[in-house]
LUMTIVEX-553459 format. One record per residue (C-alpha): x, y, z; residue in one letter. Coordinates in steps of 0.02 Angstrom, whole numbers, padded with zeros to 5 digits, always signed. Last residue first. Layout:
XYZa/...
//
This chain:
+00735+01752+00306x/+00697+01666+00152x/+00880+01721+00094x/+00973+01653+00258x/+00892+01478+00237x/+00943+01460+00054x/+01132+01528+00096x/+01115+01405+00264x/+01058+01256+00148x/+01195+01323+00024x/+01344+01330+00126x/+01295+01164+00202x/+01246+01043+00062x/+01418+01112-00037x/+01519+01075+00124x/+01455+00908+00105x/+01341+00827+00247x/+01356+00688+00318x/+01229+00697+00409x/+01075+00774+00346x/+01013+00939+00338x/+00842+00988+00353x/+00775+01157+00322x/+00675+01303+00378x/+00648+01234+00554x/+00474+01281+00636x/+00449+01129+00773x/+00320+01059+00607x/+00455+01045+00510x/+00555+00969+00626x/+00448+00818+00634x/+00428+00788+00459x/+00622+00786+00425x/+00619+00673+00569x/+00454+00564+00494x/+00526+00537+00310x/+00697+00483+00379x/+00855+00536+00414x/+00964+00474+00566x/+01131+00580+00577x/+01040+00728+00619x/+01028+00933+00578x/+00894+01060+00584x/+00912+01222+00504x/+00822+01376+00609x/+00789+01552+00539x/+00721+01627+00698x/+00576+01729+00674x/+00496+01660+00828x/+00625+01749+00932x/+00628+01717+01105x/+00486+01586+01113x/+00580+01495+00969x/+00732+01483+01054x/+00646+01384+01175x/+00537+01266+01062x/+00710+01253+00956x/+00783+01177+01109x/+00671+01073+01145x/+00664+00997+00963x/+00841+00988+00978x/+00846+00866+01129x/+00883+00936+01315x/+00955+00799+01433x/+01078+00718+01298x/+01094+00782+01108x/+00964+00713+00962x/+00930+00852+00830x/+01075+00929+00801x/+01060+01150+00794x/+01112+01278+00655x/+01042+01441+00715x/+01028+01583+00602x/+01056+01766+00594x/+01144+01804+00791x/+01144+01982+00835x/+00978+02030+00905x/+01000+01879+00997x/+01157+01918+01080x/+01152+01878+01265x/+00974+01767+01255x/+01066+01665+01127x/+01225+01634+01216x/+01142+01565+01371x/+00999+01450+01272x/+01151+01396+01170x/+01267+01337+01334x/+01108+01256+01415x/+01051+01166+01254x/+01225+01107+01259x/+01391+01107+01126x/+01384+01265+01073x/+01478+01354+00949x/+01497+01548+00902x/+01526+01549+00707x/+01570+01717+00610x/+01532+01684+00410x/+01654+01724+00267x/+01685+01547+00164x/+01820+01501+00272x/+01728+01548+00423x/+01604+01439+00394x/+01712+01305+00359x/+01827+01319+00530x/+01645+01350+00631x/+01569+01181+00553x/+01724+01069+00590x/+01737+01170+00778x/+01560+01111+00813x/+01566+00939+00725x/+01724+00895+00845x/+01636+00959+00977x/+01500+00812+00961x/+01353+00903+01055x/+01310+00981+00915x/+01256+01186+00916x/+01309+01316+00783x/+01244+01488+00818x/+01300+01590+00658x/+01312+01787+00638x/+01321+01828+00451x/+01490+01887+00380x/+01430+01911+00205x/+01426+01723+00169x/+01474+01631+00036x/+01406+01499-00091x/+01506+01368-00176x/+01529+01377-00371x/+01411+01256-00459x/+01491+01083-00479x/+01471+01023-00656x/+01329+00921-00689x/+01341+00723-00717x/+01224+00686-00849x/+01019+00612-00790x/+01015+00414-00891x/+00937+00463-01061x/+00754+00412-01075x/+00714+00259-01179x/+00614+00202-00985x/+00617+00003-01007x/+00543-00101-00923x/+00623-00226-00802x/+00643-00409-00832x/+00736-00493-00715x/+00795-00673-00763x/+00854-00781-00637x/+00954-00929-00676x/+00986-01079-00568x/+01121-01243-00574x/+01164-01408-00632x/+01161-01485-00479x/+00957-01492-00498x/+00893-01385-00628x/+00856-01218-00603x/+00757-01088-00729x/+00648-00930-00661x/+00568-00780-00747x/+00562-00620-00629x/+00439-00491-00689x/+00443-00295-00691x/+00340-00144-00632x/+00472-00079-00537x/+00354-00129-00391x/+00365-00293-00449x/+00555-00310-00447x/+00551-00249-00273x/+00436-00368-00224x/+00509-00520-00307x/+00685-00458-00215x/+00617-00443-00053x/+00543-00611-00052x/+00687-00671-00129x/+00789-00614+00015x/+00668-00664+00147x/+00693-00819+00192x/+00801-00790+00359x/+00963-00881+00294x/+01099-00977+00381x/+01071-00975+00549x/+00961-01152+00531x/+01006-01223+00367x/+00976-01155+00204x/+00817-01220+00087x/+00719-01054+00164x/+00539-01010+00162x/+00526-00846+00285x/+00427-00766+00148x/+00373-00847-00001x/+00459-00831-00184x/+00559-01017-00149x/+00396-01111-00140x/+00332-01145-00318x/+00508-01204-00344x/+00517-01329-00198x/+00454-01461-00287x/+00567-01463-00438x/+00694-01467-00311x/+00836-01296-00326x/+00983-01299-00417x/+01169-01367-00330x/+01281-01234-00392x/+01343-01162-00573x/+01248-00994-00548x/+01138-00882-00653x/+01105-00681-00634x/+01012-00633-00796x/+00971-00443-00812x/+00832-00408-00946x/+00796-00225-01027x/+00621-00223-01065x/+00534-00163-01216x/+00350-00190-01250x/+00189-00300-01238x/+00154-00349-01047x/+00206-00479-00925x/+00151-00491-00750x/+00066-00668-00801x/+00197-00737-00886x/+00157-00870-01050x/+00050-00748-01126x/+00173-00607-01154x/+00286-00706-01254x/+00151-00737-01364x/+00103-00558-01364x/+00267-00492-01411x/+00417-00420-01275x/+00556-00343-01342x/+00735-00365-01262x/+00895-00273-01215x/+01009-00387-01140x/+01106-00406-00983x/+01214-00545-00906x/+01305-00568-00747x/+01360-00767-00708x/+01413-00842-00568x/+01531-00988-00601x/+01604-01122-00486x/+01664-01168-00297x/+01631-01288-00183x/+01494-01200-00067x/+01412-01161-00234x/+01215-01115-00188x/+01264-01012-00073x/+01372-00890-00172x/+01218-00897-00289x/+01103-00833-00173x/+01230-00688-00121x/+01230-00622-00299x/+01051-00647-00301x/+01042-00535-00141x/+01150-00425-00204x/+01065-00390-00390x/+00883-00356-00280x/+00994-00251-00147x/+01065-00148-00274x/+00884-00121-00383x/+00832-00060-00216x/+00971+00067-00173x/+00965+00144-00365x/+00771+00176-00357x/+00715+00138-00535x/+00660+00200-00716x/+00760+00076-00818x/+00898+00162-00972x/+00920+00043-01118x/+01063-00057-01114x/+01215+00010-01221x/+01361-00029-01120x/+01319-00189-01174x/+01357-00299-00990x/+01426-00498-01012x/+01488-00559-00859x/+01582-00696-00771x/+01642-00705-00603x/+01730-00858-00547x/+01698-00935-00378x/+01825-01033-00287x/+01903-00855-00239x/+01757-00828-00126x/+01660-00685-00154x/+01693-00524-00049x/+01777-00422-00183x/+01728-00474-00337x/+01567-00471-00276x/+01588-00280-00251x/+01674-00255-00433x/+01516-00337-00498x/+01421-00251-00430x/+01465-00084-00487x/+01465-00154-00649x/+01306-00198-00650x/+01237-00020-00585x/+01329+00062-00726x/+01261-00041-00852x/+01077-00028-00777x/+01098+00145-00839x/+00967+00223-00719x/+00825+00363-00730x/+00760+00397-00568x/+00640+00309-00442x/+00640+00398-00283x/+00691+00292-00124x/+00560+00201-00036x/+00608+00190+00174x/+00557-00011+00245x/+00648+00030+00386x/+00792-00090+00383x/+00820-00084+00197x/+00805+00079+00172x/+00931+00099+00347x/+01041-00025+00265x/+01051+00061+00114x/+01076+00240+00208x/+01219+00196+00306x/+01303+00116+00127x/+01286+00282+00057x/+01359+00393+00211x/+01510+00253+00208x/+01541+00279+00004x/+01544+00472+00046x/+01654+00442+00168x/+01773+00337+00060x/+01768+00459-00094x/+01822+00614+00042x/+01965+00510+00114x/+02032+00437-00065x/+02005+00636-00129x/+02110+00672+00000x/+02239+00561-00032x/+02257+00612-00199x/+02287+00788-00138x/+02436+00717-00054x/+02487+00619-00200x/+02487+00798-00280x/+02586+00877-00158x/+02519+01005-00061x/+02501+01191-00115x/+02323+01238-00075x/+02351+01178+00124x/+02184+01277+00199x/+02066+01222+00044x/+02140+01069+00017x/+02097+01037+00189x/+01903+01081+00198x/+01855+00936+00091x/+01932+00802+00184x/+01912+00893+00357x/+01717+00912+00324x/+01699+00711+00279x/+01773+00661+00427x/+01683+00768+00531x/+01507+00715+00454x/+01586+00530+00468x/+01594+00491+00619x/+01414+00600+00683x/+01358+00467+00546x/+01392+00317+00613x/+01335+00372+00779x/+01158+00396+00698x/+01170+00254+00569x/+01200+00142+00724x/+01039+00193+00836x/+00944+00180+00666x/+01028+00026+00631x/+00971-00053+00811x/+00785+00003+00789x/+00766-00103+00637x/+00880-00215+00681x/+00738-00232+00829x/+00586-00234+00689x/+00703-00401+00588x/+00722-00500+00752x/+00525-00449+00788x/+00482-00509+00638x/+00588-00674+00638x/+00495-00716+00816x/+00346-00703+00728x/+00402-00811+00575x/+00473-00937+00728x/+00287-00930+00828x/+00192-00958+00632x/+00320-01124+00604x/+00293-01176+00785x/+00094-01168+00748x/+00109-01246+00579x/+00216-01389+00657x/+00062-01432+00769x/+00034-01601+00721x/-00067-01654+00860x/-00068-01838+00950x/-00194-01873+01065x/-00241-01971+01241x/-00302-02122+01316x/-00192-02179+01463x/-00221-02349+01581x/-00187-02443+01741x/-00120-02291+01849x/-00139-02343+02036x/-00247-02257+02169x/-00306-02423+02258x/-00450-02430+02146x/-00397-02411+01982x/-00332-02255+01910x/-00353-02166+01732x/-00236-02065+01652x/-00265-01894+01532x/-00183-01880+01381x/-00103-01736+01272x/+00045-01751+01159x/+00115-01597+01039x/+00187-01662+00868x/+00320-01542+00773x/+00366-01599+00605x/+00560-01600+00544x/+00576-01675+00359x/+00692-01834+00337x/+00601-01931+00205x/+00549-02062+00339x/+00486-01898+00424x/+00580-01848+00581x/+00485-01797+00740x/+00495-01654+00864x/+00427-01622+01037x/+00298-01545+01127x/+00219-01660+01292x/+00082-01655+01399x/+00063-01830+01470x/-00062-01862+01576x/-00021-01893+01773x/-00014-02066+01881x/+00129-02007+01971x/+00249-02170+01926x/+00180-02220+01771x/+00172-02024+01688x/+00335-01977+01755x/+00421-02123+01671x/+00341-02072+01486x/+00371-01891+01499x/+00553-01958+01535x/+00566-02037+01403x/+00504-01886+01287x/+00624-01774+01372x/+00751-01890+01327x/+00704-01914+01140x/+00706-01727+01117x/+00882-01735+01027x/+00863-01897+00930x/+00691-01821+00847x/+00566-01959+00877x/+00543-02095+00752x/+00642-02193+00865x/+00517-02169+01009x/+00375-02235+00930x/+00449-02386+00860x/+00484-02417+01041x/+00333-02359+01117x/+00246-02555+01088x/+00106-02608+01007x/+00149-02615+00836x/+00214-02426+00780x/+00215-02463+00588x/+00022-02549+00603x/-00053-02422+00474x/+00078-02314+00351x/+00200-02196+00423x/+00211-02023+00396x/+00211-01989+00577x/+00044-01902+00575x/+00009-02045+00459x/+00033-02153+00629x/-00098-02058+00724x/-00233-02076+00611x/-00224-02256+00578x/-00254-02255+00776x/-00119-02308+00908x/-00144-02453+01025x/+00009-02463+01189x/+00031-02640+01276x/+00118-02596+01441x/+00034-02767+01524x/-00043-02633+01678x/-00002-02478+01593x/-00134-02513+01439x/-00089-02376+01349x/-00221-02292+01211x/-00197-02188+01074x/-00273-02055+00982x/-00229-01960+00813x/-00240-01770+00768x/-00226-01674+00603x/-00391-01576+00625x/-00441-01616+00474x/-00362-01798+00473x/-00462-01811+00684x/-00593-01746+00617x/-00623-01849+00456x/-00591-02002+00549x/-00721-01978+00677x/-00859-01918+00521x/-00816-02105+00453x/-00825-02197+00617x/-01000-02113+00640x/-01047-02160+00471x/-00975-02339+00478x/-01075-02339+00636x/-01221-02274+00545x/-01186-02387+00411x/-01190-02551+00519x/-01334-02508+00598x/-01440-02503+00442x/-01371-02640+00361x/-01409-02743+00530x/-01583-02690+00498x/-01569-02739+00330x/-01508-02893+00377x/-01660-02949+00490x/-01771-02894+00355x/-01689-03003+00213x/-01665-03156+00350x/-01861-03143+00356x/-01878-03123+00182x/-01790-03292+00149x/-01602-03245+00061x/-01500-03262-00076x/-01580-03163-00189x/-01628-03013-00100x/-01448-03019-00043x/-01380-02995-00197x/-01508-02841-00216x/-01438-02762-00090x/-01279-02778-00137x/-01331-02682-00312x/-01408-02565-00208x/-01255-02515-00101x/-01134-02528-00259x/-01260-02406-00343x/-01272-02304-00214x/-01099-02287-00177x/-01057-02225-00363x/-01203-02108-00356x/-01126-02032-00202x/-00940-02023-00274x/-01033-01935-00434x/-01128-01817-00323x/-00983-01792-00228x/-00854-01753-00355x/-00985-01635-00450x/-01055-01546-00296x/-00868-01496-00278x/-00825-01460-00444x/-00982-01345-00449x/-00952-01245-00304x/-00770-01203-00344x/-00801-01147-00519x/-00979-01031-00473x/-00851-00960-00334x/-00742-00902-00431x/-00858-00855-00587x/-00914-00906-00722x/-01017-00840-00839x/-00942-00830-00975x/-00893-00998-00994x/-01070-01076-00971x/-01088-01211-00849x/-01154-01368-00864x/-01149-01489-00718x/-01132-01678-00680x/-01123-01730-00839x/-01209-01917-00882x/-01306-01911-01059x/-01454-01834-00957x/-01373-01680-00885x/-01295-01662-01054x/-01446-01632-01129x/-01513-01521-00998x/-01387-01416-01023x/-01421-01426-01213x/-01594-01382-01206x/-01566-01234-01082x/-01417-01179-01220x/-01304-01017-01171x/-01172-01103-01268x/-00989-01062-01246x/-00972-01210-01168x/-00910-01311-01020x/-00959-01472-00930x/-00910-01530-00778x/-00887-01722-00779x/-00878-01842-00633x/-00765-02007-00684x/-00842-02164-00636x/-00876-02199-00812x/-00706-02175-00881x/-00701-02220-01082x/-00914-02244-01087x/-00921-02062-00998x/-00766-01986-01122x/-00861-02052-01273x/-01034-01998-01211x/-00968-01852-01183x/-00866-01795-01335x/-01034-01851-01442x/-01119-01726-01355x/-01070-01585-01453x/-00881-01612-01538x/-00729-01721-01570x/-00574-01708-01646x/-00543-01510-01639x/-00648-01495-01473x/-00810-01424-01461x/-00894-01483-01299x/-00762-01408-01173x/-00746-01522-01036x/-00698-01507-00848x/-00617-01675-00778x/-00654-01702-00584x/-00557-01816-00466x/-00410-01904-00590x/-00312-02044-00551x/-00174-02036-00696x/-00117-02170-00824x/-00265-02220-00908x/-00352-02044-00891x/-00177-01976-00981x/-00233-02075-01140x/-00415-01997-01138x/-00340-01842-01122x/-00239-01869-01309x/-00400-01918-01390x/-00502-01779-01311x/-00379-01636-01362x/-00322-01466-01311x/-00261-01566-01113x/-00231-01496-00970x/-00181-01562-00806x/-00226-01478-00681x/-00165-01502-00476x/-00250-01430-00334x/-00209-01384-00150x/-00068-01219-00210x/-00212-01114-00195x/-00374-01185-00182x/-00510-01036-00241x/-00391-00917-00330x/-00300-01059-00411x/-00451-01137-00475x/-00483-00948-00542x/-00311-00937-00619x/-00309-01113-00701x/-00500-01076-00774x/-00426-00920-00865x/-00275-00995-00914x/-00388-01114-01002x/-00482-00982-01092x/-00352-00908-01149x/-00254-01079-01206x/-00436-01128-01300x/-00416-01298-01337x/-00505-01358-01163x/-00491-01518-01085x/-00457-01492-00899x/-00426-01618-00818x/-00422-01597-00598x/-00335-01690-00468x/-00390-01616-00297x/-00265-01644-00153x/-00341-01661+00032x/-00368-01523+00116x/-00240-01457+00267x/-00350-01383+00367x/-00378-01204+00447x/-00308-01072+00322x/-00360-01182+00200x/-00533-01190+00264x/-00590-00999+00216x/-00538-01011+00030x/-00579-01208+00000x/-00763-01162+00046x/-00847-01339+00150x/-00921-01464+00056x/-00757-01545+00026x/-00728-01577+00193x/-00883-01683+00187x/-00835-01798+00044x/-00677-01825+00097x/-00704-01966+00205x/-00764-02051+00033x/-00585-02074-00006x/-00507-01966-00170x/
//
């Protein structure tokens, strides 16, 4: 680490990184307890997130080898070690790396000992127990500078003392002096440099007149480039520049020496390791006398944070308007299919002596609606954020079920292979959820093998023990049935693995993925209370393991159909807009001994109602119709007869409709589709509160 660190590093890593980009800190730990030191790797965690790096180590002999071949900032140091112990592991890790700050740790609540070690050449002694987050943070920090400050004291004092020798008193005084200036410069220079790599900004300056251009180190490891890459010219510049915004950049540059204006330019780069960074240009131009440009000084800012936060934002709102586009679609969607759905069911009532294949037919219809009305509501729980209930599931079932879908609308370059027990131990789960988790992976590995290959569906049943336990963080002691989904494709960077969990982080190119389906699927998986357990290697391919608990409670048996309700010819107001609906809902209640008057306004219903209301028994009424809504309407009817047994209807379900009708007086919701079960007993329900 460079001594223009030292001040950053004064500063809390939890409220900077949000701010800065730190530098790296490379820390040892040496530390044979594994609790302890999973301990120490969650609070350093805690405190720099993903800006640290440990390495640790049970024994001193085996760090002291690693020392040779690593740069390390900081080591932290247990004192009782299986081959060493006390103070003796000190001294011998001091005289092994003496420039090497040391944090010491024990169990030992010791004054005399801290102050021991203190003396022998730690930089701190902390007691295990007692540490905390902050405690941690605080101390490697004062340790690394303190040790980087003793360091440049002694180097400053032993050059001193050179100089001492060498020289006459008077020339001793007269260098100290220019000592003295010379490190306040440096000092200034140093504090410079730190803000312009905290703030991630480098200057420039263009001579106009003899078009010689001077760039700061700064600037150029904005670029990723080391010192001096640029020269003095913009060409190097400019090829380093994004081909496409190259032109805008040029012209920038032409404006800027014939107007005599700063530039204030936006525009993308390319990393010698191909990465896209965004850099934004400002500079302000000096004249001479006549009025002329003669020279620029301005900054460079890497501001690809910025455009990355502006495209996540952008993403939400995308992700809010599908939102408020599959509600809009569900709706219609549903008005289809309620009809539908009514005609398959209320045929083989009215033809009883078709054909079998006929019948068959039917059954195809009625399957296929019901399939639509489920898919409807997945995207809407997916598009609304709506929690289903968690039930018992077979994950068996569920498995299968996808893999007859992938089947489907994978590729035929991709083989499907699976291996399923059909006697996996029942989850506790919401079915839609658990869909979208195995779809997403499914859809993952599709990606993953634009050639062609093998996906993979496996599930086991599995017990968890304590040693397993301790190597996963969300893992606890017990059973757990595990679903693998594993691919043949290209694998994922070692790098990148840490990364692939976050939201909006994507390895696919532009249009090709928004980043959030393992997002999703992490959270899902953790509000199951489950774990996700991750294994790629590059072109080799990447396995997911899920591991959800197990429930041991048998998966809910399919009931038999209880025998259909009917009426004793009750009065029925019936109002949708869709006449199709109306006449569908008048043709089954009257098959099942009910009289039905339709309406297909507020107007019409409001007119029919007021003529007969001491004969009509319940109003069935759609929420969302043109010029007067349902809620409207039931406000009217409502004011006639505030008795009136009222069940509300809609294509677009969710928590706050049902809520909302409620509170307008309605009895019951019913949601479209709807079976003719749903509707002969909502109204038979309704009728009998009444």
């Amino acid at each position: 680490m460079s001594k223009s660190t030292i001040p950053t590093l004064l500063k809390s890593p939890r409220t900077e990184r949000s701010e800065i980009e730190l530098p790296k800190i490379n820390i040892l730990l040496i530390e044979d307890n594994l609790a302890e030191a999973r301990l120490f790797k969650e609070l350093l965690q805690d405190a720099w997130g993903e800006n640290f790096s440990l390495s640790h180590f049970q024994r001193l002999g085996t760090a002291k080898i690693e020392i040779n071949r690593t740069q390390f900032d900081v080591v932290l140091l247990d004192l009782s070690l299986p081959d060493s112990d006390g103070l003796a592991s000190l001294d011998t890790l001091i005289n092994h790396a003496p420039s090497l700050p040391i944090v010491v740790l024990t169990n030992t609540n010791d004054a005399k000992l801290a102050l021991e070690t203190l003396r022998h050449g730690a930089q701190d002694y902390l007691v295990k127990r007692q540490v905390t987050l902050d405690l941690l943070a605080r101390s490697i920090r004062y340790a690394i500078e303190r040790k980087q400050a003793a360091v440049a004291l002694q180097e400053l004092n032993d050059t001193l003392e050179l100089r001492v020798e060498e020289r006459t008193a008077a020339v001793e005084a007269a260098n100290e002096a220019l000592s003295y200036e010379i490190a306040e410069r440096e000092n200034t220079q140093n504090r410079l440099e730190l803000a312009q790599q905290a703030g991630k900004i480098g200057t420039f300056e263009w001579d106009i007149t003899v078009d010689r251009v001077t760039w700061s180190i700064e600037l150029e490891t904005l670029y990723g480039l080391s010192p001096g890459s640029f020269g003095h010219t913009h060409d190097q510049w400019l090829a380093a520049i994004y081909p496409e915004d190259r032109q805008i950049v040029l012209a920038g540059l032409a404006k800027s020496r014939q107007l005599g204006q700063g530039l204030d330019l936006e525009f993308r780069i390319s990393y010698p390791d191909h990465n896209i960074h965004w850099i934004a240009v400002r500079s302000s131009v000096f004249l001479d006398n006549a009025g002329n440009p003669t020279r620029t000084i301005g900054i460079h800012m890497d501001i690809t944070e910025k455009k990355q936060l502006e495209a996540q934002f952008l993403r939400a709102q995308r992700l809010e308007s599908l939102g408020t586009l599959a509600s809009g679609i569900a709706h219609d969607l549903n008005n289809v299919l309620t009809p539908i759905l009514s005609v398959a069911q209320l045929l083989p009532l009215r033809l009883p002596d078709i054909d079998d294949r006929s019948k068959n037919l039917l059954t195809i219809l009625e399957t296929s609606a019901h399939r639509g009305a489920d898919l409807i509501k997945q995207i809407l729980s997916f598009a609304q954020g709506i929690e289903g209930k968690h039930l018992c599931i077979q994950p068996s079932h569920l498995l299968i079920d996808i893999q007859k879908i992938v089947e489907q609308t994978l590729p035929k370059s991709i083989e499907i292979a699976r291996d399923i027990p059909a006697d996996l131990w029942t989850v506790l789960g919401d079915l839609t959820q658990l869909h979208q988790v195995m779809m997403n992976l499914c859809v993952n590995a599709r990606d993953a093998m634009p050639q062609g290959g093998t996906l993979s569906i496996v599930a086991t049943n599995q017990s968890i023990d304590p040693s397993f336990a301790k190597k996963h963080l969300d893992a606890h002691v017990g059973d757990y049935v595990v679903i693998s989904v594993s691919d043949t494709g290209n694998g994922i960077q070692p790098q990148l693995l840490h990364r692939i969990f976050d939201p909006f982080f994507t390895t696919k190119g532009i249009g090709k993925g928004t980043g959030l389906g393992l997002s999703a699927v992490l959270g899902i998986v953790k509000t199951h209370g489950g774990f996700i357990d991750l294994h790629s290697q590059v072109n080799q391919g990447t396995q997911f393991d899920l591991y959800l608990p197990a429930s041991h409670t048998p998966a809910d048996p399919d009931l038999a159909a209880p025998a259909l309700p009917s009426g004793r010819q009750q009065l029925i107001l019936a109002i949708d807009d869709e006449r199709a609906i109306c006449e569908l809902i008048k043709s089954t209640l009257e098959t099942y001994n009910y009289r039905v008057i339709t309406a297909v306004s507020a107007a019409e219903a409001l007119e029919i109602y007021v003529n007969r209301v001491e004969q009509i028994d319940l109003v069935l009424i759609d929420m969302m119709m043109p010029v007067m809504d349902g809620l409207s309407t039931i406000t009217a009817l409502h004011q006639l007869n505030p008795d009136l047994p009222v069940v509300a209807m809609s294509g677009l379900s969710s928590t706050e409709s049902i809520a909302q009708a409620k509170r307008f007086g309605c009895r019951y919701f019913l949601p479209k589709p709807y079976t003719t079960g749903d509707l002969l007993q909502v109204i038979a329900d309704c009728i009998k509160v009444g």
